[in-house]
PQR file with spaces between the fields and no chain letter, atoms N, CA, C, O and H, PARSE charges and radii, in Angstrom:
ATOM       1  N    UNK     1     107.267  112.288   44.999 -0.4000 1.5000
ATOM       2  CA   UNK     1     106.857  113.628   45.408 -0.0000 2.0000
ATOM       3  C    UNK     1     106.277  113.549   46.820  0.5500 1.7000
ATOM       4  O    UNK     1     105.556  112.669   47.292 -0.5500 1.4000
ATOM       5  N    UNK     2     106.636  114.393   47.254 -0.4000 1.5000
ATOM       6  CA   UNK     2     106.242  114.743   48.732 -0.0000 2.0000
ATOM       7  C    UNK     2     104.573  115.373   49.251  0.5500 1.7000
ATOM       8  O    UNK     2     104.060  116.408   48.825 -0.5500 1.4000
ATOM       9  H    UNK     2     107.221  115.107   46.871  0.4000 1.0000
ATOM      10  N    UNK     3     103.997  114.469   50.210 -0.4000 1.5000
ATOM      11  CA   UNK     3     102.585  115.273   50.094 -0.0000 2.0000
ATOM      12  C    UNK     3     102.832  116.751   50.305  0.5500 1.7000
ATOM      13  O    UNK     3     101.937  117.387   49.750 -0.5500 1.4000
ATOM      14  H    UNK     3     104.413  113.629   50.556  0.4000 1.0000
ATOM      15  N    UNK     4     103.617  117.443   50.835 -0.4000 1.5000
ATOM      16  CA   UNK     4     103.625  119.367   50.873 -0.0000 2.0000
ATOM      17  C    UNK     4     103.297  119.846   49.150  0.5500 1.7000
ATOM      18  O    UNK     4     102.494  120.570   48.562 -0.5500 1.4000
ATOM      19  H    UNK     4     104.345  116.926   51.286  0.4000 1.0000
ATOM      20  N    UNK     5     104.747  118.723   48.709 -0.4000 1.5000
ATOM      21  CA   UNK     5     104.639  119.403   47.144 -0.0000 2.0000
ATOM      22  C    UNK     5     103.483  118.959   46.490  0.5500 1.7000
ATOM      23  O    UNK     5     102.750  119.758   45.907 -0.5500 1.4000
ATOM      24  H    UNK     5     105.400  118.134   49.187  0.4000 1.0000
ATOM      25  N    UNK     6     103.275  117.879   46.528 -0.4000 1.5000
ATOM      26  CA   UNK     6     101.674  117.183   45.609 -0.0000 2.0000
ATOM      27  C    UNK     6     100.573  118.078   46.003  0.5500 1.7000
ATOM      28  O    UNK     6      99.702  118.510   45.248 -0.5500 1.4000
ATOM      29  H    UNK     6     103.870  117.230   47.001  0.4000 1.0000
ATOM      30  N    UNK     7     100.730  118.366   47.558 -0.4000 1.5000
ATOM      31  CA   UNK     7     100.003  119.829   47.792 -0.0000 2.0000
ATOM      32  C    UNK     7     100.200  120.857   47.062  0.5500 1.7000
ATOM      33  O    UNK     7      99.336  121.525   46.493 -0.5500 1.4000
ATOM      34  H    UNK     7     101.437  118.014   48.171  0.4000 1.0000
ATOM      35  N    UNK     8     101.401  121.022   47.056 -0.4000 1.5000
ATOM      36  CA   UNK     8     101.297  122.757   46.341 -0.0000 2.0000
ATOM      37  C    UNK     8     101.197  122.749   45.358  0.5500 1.7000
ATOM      38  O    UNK     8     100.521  123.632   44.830 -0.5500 1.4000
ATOM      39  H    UNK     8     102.103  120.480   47.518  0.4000 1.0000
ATOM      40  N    UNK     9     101.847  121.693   44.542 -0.4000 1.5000
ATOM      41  CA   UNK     9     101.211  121.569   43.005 -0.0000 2.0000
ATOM      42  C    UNK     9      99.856  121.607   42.808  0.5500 1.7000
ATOM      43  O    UNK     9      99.498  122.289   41.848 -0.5500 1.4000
ATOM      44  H    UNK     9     102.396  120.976   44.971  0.4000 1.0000
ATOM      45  N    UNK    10      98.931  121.019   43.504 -0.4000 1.5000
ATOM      46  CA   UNK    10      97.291  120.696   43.269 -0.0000 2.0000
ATOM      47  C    UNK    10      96.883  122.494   43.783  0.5500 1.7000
ATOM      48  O    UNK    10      96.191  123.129   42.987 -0.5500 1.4000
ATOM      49  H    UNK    10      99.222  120.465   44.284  0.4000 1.0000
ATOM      50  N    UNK    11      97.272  123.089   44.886 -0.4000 1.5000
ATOM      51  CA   UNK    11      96.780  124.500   45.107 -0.0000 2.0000
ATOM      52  C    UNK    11      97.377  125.065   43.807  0.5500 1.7000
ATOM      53  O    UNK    11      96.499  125.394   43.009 -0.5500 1.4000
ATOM      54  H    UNK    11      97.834  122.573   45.533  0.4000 1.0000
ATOM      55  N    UNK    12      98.590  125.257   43.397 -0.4000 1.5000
ATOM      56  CA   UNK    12      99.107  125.879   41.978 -0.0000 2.0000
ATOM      57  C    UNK    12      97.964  125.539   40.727  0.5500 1.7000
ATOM      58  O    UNK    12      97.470  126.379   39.973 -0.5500 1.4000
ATOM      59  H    UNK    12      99.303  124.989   44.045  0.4000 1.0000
ATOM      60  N    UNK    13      97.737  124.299   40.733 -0.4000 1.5000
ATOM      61  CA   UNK    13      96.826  124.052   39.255 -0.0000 2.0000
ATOM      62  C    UNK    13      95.518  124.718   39.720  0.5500 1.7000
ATOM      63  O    UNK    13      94.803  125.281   38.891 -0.5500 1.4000
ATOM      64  H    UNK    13      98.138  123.617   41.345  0.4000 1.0000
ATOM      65  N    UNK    14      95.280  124.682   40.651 -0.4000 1.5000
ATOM      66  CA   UNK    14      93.661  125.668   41.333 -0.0000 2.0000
ATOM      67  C    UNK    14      93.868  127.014   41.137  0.5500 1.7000
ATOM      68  O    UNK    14      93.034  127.801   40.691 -0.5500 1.4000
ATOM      69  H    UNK    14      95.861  124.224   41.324  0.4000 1.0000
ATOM      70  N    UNK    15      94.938  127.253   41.462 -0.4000 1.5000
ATOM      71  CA   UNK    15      94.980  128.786   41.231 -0.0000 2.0000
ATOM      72  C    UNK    15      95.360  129.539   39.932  0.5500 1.7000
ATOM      73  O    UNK    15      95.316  130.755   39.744 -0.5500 1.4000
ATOM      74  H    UNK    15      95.616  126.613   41.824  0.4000 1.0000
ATOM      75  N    UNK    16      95.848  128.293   38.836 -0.4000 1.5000
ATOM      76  CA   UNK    16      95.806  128.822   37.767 -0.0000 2.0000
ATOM      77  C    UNK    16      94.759  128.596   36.465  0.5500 1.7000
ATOM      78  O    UNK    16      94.787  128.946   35.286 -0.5500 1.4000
ATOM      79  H    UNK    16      95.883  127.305   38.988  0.4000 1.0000
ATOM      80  N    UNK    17      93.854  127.853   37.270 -0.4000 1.5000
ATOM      81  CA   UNK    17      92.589  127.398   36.367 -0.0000 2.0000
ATOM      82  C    UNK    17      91.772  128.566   36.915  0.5500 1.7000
ATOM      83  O    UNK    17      91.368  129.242   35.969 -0.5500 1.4000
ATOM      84  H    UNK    17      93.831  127.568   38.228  0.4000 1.0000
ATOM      85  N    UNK    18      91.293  129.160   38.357 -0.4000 1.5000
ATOM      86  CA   UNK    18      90.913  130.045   38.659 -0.0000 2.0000
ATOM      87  C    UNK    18      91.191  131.332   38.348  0.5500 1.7000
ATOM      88  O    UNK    18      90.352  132.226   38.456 -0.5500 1.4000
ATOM      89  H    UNK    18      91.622  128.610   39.126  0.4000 1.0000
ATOM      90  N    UNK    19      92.413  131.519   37.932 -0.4000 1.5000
ATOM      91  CA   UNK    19      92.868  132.769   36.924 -0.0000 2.0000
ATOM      92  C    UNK    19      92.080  132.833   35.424  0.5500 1.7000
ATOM      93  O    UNK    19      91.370  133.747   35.005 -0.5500 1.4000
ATOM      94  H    UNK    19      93.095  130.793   37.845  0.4000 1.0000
ATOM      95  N    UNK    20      92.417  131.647   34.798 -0.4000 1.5000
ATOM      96  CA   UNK    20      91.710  131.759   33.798 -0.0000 2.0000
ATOM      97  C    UNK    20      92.943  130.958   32.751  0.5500 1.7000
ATOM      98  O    UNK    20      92.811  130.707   31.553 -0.5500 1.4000
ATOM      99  H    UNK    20      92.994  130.905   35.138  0.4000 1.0000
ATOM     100  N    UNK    21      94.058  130.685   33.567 -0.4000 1.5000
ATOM     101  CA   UNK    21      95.356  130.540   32.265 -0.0000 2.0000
ATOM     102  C    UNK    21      95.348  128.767   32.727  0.5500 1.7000
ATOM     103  O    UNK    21      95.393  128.293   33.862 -0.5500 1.4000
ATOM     104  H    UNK    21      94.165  130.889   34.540  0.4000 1.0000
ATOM     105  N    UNK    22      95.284  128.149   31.576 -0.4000 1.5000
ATOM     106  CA   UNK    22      95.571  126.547   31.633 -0.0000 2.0000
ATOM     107  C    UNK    22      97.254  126.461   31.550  0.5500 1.7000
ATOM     108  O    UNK    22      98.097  127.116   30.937 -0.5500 1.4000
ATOM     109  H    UNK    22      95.248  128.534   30.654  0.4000 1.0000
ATOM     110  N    UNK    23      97.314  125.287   32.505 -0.4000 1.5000
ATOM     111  CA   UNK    23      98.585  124.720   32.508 -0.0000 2.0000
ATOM     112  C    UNK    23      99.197  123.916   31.559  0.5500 1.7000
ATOM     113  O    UNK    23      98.954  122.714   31.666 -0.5500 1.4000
ATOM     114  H    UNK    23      96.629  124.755   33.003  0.4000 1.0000
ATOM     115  N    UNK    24      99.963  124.283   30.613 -0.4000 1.5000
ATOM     116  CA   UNK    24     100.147  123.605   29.572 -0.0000 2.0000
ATOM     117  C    UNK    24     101.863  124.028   29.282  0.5500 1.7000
ATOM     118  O    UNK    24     102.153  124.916   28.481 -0.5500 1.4000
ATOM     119  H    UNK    24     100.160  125.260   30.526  0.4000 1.0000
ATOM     120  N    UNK    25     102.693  123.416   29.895 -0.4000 1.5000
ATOM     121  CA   UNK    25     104.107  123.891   30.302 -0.0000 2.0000
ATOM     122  C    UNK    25     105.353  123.283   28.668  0.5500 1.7000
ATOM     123  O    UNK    25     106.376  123.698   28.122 -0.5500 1.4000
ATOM     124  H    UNK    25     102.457  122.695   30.546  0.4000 1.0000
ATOM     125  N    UNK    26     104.237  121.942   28.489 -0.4000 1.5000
ATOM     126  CA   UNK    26     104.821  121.187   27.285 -0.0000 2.0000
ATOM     127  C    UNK    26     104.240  121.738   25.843  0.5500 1.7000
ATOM     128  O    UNK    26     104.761  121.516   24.750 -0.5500 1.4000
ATOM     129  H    UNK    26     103.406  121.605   28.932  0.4000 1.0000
ATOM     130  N    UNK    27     103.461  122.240   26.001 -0.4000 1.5000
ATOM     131  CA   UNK    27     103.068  122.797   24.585 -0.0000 2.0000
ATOM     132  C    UNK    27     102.271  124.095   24.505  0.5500 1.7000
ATOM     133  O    UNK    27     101.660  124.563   25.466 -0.5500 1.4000
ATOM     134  H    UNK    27     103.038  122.420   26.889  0.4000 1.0000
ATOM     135  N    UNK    28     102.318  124.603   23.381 -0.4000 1.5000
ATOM     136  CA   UNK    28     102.029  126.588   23.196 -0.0000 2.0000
ATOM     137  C    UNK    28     100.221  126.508   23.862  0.5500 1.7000
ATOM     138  O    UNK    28      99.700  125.401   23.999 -0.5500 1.4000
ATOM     139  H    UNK    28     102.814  124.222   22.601  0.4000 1.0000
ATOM     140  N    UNK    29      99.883  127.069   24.016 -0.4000 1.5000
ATOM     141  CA   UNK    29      98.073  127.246   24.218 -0.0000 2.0000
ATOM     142  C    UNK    29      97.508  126.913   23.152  0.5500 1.7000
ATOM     143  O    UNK    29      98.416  127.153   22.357 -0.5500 1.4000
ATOM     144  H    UNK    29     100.306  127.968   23.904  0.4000 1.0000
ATOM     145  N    UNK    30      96.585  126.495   22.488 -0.4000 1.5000
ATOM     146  CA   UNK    30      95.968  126.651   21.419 -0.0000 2.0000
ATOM     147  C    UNK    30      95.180  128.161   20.971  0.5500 1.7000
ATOM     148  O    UNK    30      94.242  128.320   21.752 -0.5500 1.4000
ATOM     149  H    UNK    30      95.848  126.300   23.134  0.4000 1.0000
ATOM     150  N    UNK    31      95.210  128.572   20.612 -0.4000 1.5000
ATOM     151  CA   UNK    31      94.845  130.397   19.969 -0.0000 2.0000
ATOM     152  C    UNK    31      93.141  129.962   19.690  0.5500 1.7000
ATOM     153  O    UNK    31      92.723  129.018   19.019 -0.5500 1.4000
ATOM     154  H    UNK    31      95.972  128.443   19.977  0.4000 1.0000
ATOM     155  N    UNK    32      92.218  131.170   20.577 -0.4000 1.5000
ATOM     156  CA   UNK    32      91.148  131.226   20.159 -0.0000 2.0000
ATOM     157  C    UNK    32      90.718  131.570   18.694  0.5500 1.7000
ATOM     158  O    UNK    32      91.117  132.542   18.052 -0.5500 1.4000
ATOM     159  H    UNK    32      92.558  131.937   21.122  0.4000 1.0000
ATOM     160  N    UNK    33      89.622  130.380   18.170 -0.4000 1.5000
ATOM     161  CA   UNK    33      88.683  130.817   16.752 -0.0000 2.0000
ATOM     162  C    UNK    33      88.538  132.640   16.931  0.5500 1.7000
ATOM     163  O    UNK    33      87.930  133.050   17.919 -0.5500 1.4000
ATOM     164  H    UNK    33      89.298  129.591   18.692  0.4000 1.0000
ATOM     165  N    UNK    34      89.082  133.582   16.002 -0.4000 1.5000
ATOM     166  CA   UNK    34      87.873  134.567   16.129 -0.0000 2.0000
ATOM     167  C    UNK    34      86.432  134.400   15.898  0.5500 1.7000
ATOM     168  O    UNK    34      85.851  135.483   15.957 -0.5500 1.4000
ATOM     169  H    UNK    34      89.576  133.249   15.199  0.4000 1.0000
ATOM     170  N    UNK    35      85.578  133.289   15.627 -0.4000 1.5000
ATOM     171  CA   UNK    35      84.076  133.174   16.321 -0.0000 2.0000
ATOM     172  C    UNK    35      83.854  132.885   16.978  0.5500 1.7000
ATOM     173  O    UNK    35      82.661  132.608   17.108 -0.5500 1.4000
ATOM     174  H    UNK    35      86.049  132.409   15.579  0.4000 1.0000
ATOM     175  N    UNK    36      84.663  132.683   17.929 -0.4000 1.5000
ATOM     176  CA   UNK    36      84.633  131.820   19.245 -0.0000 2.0000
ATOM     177  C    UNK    36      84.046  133.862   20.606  0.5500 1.7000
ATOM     178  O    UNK    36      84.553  134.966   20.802 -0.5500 1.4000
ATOM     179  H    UNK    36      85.632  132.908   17.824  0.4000 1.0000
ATOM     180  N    UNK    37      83.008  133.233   20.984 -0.4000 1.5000
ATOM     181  CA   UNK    37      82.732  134.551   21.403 -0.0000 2.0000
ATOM     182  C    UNK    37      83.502  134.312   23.018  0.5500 1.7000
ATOM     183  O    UNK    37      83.617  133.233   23.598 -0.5500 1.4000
ATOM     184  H    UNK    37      82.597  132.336   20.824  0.4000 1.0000
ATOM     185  N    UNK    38      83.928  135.559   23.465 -0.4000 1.5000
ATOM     186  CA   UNK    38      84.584  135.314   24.963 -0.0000 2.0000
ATOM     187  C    UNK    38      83.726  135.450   26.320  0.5500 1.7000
ATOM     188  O    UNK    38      83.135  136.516   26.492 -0.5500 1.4000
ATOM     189  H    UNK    38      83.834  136.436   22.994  0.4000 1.0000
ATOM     190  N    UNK    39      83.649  134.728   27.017 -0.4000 1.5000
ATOM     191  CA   UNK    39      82.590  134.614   27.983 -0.0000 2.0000
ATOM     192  C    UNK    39      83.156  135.141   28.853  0.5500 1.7000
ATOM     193  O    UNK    39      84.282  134.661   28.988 -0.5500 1.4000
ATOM     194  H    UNK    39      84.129  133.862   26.877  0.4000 1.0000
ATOM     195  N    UNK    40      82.918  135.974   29.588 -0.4000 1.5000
ATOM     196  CA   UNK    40      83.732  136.662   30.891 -0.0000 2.0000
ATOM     197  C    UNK    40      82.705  136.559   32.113  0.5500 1.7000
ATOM     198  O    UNK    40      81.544  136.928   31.936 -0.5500 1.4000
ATOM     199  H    UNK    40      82.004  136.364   29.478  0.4000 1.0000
ATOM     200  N    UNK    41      83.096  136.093   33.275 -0.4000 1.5000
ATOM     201  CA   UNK    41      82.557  135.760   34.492 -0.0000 2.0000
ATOM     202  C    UNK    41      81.462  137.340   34.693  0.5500 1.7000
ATOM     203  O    UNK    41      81.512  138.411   34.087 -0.5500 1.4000
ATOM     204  H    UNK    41      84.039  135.793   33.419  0.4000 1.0000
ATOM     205  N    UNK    42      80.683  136.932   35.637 -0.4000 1.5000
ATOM     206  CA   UNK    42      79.877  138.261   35.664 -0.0000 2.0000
ATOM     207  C    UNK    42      80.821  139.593   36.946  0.5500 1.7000
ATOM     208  O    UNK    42      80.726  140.819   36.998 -0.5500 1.4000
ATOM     209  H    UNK    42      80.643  136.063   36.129  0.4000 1.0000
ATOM     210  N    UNK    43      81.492  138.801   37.627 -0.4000 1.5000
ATOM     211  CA   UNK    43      82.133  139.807   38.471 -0.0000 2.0000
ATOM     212  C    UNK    43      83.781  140.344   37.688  0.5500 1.7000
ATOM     213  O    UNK    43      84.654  140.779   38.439 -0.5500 1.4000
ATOM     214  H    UNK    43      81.569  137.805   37.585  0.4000 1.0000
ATOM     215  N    UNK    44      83.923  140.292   36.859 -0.4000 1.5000
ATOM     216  CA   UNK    44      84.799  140.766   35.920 -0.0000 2.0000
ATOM     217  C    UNK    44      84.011  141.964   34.798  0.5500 1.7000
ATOM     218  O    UNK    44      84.343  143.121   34.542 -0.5500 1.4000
ATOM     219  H    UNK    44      83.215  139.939   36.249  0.4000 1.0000
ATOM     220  N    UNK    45      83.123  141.326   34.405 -0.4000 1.5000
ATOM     221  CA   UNK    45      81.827  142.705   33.317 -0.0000 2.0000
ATOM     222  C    UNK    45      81.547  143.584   33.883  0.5500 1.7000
ATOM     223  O    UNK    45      81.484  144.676   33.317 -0.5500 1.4000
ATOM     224  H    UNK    45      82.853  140.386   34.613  0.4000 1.0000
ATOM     225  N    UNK    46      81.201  143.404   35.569 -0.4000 1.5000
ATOM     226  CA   UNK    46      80.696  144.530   36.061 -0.0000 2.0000
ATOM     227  C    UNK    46      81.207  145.253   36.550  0.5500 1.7000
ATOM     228  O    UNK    46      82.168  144.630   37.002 -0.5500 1.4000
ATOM     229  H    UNK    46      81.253  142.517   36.029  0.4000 1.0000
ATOM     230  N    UNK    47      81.350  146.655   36.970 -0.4000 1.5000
ATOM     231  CA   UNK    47      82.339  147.647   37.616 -0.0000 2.0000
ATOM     232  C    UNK    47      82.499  147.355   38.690  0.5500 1.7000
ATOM     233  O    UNK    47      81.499  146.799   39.144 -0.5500 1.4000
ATOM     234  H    UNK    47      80.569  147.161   36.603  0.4000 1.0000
ATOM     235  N    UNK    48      83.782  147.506   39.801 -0.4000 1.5000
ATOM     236  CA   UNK    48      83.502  147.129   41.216 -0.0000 2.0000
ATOM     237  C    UNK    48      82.764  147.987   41.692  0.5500 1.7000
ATOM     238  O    UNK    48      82.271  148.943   41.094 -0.5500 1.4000
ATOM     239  H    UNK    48      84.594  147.957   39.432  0.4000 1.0000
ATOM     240  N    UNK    49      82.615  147.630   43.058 -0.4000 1.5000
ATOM     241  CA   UNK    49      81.605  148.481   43.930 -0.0000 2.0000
ATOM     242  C    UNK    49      82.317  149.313   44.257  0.5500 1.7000
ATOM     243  O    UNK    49      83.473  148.914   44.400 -0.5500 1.4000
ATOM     244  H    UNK    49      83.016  146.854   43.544  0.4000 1.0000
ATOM     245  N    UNK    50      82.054  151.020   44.584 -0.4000 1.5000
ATOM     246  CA   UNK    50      82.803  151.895   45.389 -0.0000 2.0000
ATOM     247  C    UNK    50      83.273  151.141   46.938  0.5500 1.7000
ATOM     248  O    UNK    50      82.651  150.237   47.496 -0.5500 1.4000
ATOM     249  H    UNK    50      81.115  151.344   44.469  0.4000 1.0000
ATOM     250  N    UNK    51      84.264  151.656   47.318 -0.4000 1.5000
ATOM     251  CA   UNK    51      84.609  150.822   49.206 -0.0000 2.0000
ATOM     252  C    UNK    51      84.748  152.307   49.743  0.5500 1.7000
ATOM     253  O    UNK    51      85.699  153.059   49.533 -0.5500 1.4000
ATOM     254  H    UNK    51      84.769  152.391   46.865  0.4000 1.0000
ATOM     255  N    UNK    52      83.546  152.590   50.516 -0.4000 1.5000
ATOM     256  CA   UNK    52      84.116  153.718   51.805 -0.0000 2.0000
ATOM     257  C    UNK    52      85.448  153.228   52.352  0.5500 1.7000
ATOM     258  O    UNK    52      85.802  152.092   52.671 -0.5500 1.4000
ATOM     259  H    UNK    52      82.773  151.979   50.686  0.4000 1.0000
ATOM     260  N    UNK    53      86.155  154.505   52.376 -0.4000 1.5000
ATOM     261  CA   UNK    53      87.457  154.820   53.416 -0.0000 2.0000
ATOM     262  C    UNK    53      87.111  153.905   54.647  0.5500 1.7000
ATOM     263  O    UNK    53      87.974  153.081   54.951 -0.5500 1.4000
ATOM     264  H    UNK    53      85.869  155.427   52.117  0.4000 1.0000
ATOM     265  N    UNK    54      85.985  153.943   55.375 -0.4000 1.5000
ATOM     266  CA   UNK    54      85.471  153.696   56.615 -0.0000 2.0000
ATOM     267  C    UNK    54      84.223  153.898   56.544  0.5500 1.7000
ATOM     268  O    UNK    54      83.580  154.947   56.584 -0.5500 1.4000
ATOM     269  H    UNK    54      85.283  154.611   55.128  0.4000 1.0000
ATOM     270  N    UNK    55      83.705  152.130   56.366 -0.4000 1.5000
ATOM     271  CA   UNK    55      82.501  151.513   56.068 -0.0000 2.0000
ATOM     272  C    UNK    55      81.530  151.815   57.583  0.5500 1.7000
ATOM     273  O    UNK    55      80.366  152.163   57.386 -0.5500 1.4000
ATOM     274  H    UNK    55      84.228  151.278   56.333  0.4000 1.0000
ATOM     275  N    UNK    56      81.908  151.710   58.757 -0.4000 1.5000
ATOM     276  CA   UNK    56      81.415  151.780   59.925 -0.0000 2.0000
ATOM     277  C    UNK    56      81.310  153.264   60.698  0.5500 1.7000
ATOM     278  O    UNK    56      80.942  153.286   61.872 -0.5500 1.4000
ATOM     279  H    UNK    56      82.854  151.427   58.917  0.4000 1.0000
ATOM     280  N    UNK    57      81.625  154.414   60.044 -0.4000 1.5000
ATOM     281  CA   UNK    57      81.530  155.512   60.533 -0.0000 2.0000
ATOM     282  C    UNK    57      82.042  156.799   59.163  0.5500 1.7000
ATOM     283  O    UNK    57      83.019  157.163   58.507 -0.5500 1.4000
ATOM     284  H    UNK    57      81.924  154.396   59.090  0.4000 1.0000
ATOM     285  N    UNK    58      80.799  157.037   59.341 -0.4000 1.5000
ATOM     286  CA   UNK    58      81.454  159.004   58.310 -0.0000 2.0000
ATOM     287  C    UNK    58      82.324  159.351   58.676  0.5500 1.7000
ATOM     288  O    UNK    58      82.739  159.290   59.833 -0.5500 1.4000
ATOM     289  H    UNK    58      80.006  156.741   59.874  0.4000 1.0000
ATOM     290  N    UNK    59      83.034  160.019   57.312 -0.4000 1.5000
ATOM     291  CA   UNK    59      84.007  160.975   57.787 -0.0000 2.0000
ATOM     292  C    UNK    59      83.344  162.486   58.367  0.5500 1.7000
ATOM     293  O    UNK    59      82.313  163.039   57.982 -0.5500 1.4000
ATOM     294  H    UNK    59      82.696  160.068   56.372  0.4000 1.0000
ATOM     295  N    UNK    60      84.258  162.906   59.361 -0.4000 1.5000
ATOM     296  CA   UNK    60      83.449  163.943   59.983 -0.0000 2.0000
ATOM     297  C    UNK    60      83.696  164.920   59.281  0.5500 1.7000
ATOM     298  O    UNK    60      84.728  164.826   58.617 -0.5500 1.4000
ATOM     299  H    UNK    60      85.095  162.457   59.674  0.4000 1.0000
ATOM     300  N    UNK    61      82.780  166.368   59.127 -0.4000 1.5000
ATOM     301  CA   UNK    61      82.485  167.212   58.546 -0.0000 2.0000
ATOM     302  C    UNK    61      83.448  167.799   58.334  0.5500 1.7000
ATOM     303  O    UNK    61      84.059  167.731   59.400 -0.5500 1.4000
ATOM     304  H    UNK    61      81.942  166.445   59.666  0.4000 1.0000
ATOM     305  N    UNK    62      84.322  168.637   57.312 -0.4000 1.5000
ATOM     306  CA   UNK    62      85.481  169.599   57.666 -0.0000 2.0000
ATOM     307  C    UNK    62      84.935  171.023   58.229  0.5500 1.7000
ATOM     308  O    UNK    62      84.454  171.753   57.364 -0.5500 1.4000
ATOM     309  H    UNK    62      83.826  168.692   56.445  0.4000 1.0000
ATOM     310  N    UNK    63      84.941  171.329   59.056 -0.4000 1.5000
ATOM     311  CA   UNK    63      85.157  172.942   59.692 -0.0000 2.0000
ATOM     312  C    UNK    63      86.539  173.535   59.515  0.5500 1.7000
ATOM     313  O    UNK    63      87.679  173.093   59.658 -0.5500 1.4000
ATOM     314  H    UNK    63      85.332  170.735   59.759  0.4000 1.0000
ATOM     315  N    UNK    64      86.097  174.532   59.204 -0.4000 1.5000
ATOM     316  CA   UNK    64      87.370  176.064   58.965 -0.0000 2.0000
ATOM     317  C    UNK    64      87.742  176.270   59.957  0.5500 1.7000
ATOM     318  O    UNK    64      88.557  177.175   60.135 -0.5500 1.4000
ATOM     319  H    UNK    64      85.171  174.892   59.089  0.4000 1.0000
């Protein structure tokens, strides 16, 4: 294997452990216990933040 690909493979397994999905290409996932409680990151629980249109200036007033 080529260092580009040994690269992109190692960014690929980062980016799919950072998703949340394990790489497991040879065999099914194992299926969560239902007592198994699900832990969800805290920036996933919480709602996003609103994003102004344009964070650096109001929109200007509408006049008729």
């Amino acid at each position: 294997m080529t260092r580009r690909g040994r690269a992109l493979a190692v960014l690929g397994l980062a980016a799919g452990l950072a998703a949340g999905c394990g790489v497991r290409p040879e065999s099914e996932p194992e299926p969560l216990p239902p007592t198994a409680p699900v832990v969800m990151p805290p920036s996933v629980t919480q709602e996003p933040a609103p994003t102004p249109s344009s964070p650096t200036t109001p929109p200007p007033p509408h006049r008729p």
